[in-house]
Backbone as JSON, one array per atom type, in Angstrom:
{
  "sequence": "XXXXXXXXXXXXXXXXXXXXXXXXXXXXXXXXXXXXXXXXXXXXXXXXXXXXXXXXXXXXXXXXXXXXXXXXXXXXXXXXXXXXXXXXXXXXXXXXXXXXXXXXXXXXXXXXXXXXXXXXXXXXXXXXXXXXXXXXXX",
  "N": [[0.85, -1.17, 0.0], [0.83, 2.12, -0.83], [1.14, 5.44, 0.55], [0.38, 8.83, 0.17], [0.52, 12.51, 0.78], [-1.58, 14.63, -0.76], [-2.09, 17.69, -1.33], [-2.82, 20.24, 0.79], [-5.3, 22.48, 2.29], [-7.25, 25.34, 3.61], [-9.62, 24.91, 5.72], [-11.72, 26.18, 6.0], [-12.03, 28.32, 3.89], [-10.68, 26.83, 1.3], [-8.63, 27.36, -0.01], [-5.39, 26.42, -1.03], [-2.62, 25.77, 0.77], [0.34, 25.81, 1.23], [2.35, 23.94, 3.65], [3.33, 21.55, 6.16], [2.02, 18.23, 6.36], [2.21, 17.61, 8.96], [2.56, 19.34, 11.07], [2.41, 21.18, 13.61], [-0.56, 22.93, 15.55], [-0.5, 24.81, 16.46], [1.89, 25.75, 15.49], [1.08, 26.26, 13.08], [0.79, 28.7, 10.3], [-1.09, 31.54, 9.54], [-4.4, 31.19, 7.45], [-3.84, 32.96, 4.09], [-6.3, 33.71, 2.81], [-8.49, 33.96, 4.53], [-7.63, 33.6, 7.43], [-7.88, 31.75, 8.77], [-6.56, 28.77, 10.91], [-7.26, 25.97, 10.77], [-7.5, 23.08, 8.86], [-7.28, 21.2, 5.95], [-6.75, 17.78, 4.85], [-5.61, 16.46, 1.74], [-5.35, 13.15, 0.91], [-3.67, 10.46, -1.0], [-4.6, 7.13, -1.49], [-2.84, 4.18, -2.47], [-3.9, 0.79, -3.36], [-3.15, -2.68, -3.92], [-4.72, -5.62, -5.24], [-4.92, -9.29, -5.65], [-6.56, -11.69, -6.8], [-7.43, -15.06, -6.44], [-8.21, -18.29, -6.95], [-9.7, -21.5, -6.09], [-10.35, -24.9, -6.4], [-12.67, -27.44, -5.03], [-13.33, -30.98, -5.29], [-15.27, -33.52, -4.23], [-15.9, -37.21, -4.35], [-18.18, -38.97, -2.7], [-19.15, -42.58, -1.7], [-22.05, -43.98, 0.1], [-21.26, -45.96, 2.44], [-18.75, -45.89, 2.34], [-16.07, -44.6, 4.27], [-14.13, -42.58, 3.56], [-13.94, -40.0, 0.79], [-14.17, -41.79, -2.33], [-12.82, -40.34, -4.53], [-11.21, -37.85, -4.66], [-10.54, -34.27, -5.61], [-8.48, -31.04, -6.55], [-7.84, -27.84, -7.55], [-6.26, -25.23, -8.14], [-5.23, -21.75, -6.86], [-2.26, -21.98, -4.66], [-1.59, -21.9, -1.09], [2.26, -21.52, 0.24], [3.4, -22.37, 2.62], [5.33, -22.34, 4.76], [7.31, -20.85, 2.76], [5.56, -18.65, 1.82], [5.47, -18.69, -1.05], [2.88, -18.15, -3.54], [1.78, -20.85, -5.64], [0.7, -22.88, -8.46], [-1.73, -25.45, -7.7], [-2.17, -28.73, -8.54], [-4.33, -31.73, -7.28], [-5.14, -35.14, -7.41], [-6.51, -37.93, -6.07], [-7.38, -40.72, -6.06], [-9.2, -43.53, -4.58], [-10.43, -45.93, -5.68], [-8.79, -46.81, -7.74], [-6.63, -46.81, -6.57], [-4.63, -44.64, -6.58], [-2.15, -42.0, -6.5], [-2.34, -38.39, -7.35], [-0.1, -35.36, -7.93], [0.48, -32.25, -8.78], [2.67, -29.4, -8.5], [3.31, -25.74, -9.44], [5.24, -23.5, -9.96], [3.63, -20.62, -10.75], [4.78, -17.94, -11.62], [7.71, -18.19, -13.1], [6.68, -21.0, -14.36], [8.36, -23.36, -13.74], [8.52, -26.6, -12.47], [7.31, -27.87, -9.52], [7.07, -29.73, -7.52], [6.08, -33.25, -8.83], [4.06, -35.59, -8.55], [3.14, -39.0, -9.69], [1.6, -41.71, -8.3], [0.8, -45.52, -6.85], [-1.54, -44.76, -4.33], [-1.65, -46.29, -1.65], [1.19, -46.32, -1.89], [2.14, -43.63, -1.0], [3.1, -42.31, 1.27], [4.53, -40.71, 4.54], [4.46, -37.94, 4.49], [2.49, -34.46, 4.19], [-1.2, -35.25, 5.65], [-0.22, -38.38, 5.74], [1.45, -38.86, 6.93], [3.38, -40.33, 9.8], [2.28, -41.13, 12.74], [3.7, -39.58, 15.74], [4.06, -41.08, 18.48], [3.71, -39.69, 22.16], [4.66, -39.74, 25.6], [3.18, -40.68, 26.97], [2.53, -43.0, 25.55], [0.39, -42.67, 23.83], [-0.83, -41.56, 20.68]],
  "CA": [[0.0, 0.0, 0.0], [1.11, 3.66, -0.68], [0.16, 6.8, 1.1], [0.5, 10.29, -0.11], [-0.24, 13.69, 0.79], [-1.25, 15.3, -2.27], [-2.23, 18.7, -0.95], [-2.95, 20.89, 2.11], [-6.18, 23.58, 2.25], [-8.24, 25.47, 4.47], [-11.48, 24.0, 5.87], [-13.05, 27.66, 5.98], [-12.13, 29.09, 2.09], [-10.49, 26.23, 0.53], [-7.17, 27.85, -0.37], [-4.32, 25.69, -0.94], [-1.65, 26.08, 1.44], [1.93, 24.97, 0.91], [2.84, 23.66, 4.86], [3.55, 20.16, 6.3], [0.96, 18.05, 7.04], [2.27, 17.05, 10.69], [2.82, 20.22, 11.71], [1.42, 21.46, 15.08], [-1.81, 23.74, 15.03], [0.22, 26.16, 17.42], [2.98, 26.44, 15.18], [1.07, 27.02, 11.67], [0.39, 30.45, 9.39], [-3.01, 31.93, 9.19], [-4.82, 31.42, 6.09], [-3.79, 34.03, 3.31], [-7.37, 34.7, 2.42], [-9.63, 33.97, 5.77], [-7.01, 34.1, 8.73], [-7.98, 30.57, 9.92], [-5.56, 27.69, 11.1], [-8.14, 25.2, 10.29], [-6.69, 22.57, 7.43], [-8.34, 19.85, 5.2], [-5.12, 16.93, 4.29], [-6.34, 15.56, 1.06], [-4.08, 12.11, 0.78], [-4.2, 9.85, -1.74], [-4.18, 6.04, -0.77], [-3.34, 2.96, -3.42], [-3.96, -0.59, -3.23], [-3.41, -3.26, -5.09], [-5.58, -6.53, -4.95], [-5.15, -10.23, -6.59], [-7.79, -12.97, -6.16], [-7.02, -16.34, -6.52], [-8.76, -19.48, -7.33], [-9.64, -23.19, -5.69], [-12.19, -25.34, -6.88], [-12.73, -28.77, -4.68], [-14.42, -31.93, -5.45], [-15.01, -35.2, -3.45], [-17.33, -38.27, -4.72], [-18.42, -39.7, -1.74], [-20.52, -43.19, -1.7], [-22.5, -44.46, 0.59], [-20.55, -46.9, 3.18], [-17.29, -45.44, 2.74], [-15.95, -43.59, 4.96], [-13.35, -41.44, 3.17], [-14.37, -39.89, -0.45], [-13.6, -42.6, -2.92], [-12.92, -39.48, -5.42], [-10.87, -36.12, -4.14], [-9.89, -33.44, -6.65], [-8.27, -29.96, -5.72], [-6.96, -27.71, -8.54], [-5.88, -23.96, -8.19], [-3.51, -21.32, -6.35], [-2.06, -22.58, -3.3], [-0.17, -20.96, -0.92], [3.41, -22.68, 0.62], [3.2, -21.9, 4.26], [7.13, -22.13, 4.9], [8.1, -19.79, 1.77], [5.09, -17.77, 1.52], [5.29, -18.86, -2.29], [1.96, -18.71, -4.36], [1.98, -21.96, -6.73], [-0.47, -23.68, -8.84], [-1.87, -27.28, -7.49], [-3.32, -29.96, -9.28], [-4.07, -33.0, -6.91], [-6.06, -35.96, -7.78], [-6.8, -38.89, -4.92], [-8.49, -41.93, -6.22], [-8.98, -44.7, -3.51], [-10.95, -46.82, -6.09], [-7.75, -47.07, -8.91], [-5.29, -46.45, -5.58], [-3.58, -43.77, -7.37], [-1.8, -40.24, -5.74], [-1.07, -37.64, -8.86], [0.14, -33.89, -7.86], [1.57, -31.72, -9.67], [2.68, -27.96, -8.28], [4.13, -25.31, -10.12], [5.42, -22.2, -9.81], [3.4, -19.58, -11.84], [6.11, -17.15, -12.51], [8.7, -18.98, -13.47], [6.53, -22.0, -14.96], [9.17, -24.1, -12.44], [7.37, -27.85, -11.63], [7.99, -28.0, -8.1], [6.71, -31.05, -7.26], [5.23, -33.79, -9.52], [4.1, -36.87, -8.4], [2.14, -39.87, -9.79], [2.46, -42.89, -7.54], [0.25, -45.79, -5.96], [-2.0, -44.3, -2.9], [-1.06, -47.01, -0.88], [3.05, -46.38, -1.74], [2.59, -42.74, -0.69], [3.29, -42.09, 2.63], [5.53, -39.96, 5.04], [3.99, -36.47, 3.59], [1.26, -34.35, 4.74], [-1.47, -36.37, 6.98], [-0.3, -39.63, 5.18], [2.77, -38.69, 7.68], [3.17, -41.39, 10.65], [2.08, -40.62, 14.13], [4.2, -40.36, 16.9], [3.39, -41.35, 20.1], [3.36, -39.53, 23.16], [5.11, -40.41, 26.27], [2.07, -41.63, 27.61], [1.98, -43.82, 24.73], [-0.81, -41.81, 22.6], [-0.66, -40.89, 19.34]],
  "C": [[0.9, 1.23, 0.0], [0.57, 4.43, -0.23], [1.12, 8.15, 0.52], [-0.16, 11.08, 0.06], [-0.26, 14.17, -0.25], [-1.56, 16.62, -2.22], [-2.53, 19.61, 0.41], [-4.14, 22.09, 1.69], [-6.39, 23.91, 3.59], [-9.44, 25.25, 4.36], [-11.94, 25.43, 5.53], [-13.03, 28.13, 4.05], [-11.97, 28.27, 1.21], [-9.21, 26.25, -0.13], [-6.11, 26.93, -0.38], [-3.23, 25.99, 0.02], [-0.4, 25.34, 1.71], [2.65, 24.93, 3.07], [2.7, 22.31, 4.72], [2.4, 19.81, 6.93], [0.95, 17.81, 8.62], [2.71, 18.59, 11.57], [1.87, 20.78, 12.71], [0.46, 22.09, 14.81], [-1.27, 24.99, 15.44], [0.97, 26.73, 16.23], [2.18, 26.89, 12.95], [0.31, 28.41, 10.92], [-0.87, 30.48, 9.4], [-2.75, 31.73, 8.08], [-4.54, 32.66, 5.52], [-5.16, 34.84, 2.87], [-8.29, 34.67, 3.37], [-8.54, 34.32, 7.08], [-7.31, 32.57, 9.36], [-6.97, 29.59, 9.72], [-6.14, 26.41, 10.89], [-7.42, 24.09, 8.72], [-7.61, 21.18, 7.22], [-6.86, 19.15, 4.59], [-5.91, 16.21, 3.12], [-4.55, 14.77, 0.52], [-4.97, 11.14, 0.05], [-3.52, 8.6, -1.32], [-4.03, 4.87, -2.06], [-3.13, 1.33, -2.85], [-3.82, -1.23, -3.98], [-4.12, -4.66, -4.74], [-5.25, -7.68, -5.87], [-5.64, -11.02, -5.86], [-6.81, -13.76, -7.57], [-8.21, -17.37, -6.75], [-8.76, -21.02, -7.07], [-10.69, -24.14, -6.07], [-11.47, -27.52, -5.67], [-13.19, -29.45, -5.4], [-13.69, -33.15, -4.71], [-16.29, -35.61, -3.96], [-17.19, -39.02, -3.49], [-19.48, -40.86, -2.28], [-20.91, -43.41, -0.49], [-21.92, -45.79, 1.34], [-19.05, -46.9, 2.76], [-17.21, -44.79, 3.42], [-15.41, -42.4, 4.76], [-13.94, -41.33, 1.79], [-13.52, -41.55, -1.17], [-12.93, -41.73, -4.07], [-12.17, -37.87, -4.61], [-9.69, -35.53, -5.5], [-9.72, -31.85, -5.98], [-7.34, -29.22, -6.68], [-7.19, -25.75, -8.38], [-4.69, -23.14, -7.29], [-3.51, -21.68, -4.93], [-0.67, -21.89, -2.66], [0.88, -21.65, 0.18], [3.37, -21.93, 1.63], [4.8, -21.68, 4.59], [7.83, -20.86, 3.82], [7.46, -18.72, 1.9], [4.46, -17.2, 0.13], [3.8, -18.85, -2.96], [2.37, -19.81, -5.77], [0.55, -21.97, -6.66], [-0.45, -25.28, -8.44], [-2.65, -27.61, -8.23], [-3.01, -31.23, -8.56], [-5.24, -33.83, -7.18], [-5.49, -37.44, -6.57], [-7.72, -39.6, -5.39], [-8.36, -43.14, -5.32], [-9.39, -45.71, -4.59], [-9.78, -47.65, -7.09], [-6.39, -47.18, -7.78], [-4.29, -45.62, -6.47], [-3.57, -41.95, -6.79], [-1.07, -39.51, -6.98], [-1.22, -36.08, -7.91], [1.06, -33.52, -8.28], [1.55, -29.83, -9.15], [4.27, -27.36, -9.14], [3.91, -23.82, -10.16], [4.95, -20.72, -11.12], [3.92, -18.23, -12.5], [7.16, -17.57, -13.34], [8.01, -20.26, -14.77], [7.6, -23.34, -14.07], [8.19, -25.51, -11.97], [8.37, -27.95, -10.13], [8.05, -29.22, -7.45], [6.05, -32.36, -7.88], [5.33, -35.2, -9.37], [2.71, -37.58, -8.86], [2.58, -40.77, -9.6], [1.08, -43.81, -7.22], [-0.31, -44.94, -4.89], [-0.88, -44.9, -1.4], [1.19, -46.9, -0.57], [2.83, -44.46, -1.33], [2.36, -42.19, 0.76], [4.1, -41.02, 3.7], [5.23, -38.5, 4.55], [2.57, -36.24, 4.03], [0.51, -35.23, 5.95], [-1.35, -37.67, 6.9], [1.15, -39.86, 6.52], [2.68, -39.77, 9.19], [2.8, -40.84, 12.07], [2.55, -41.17, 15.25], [3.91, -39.89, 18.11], [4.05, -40.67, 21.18], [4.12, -40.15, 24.03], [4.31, -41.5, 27.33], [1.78, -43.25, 26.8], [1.18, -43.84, 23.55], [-0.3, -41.37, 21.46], [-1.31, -39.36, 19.14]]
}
């Protein structure tokens, strides 16, 4: 975001007046054409804005418990870098098959691209092993 002062007036006439905007009330000039110390700060503010894009899908049936079907394809953001990438992941339990593919949309850069067995992908994300507790707990 930017900020700028882009001028200085008086509230009473309107007059432009060449002073700083942080300047005390004590310490600034009467108005040239009213006499008042009174001031209007017109500052100009910019922003800039980008939207992004995720689209889900899960096919769930009936007496599964987990989708048999998960799809997940747009910008994703890398928590450790801060990086925006593009994902494309696909999760089929029914074919047992893990495909993702991320890639860096500046660059074009594949960052990561995997198509593997379900079952052979492991150690990553919540596929990651759980360790136990001194109590014993996971």
């Amino acid at each position: 975001m930017s900020v700028s002062a882009d001028f200085t007036s008086c509230t009473q006439c309107g007059t432009r007046i060449e002073e700083a905007h942080d300047m005390p009330i004590k310490a600034r000039a009467l108005c040239p054409t009213c006499g008042s110390t009174t001031r209007n700060f017109n500052v100009h503010i910019q922003e800039a804005l980008t939207l992004g894009e995720k689209i889900f899908l899960k096919h769930k049936r009936p007496g599964h418990k987990k989708p048999i079907f998960e799809y997940v394809s747009g910008n994703d953001l890398h928590r450790n870098s801060g990086q925006w990438n593009h994902l494309t992941r696909e999760i089929d339990r029914e074919n047992d098959r893990y495909k993702e593919l991320i890639i860096n949309p500046k660059t074009g850069e594949v960052i990561r691209n995997v198509d593997e067995p379900l079952t052979e992908h492991t150690d990553r994300g919540s596929a990651k092993p759980k360790i136990e507790g001194p109590e014993g707990e996971a």
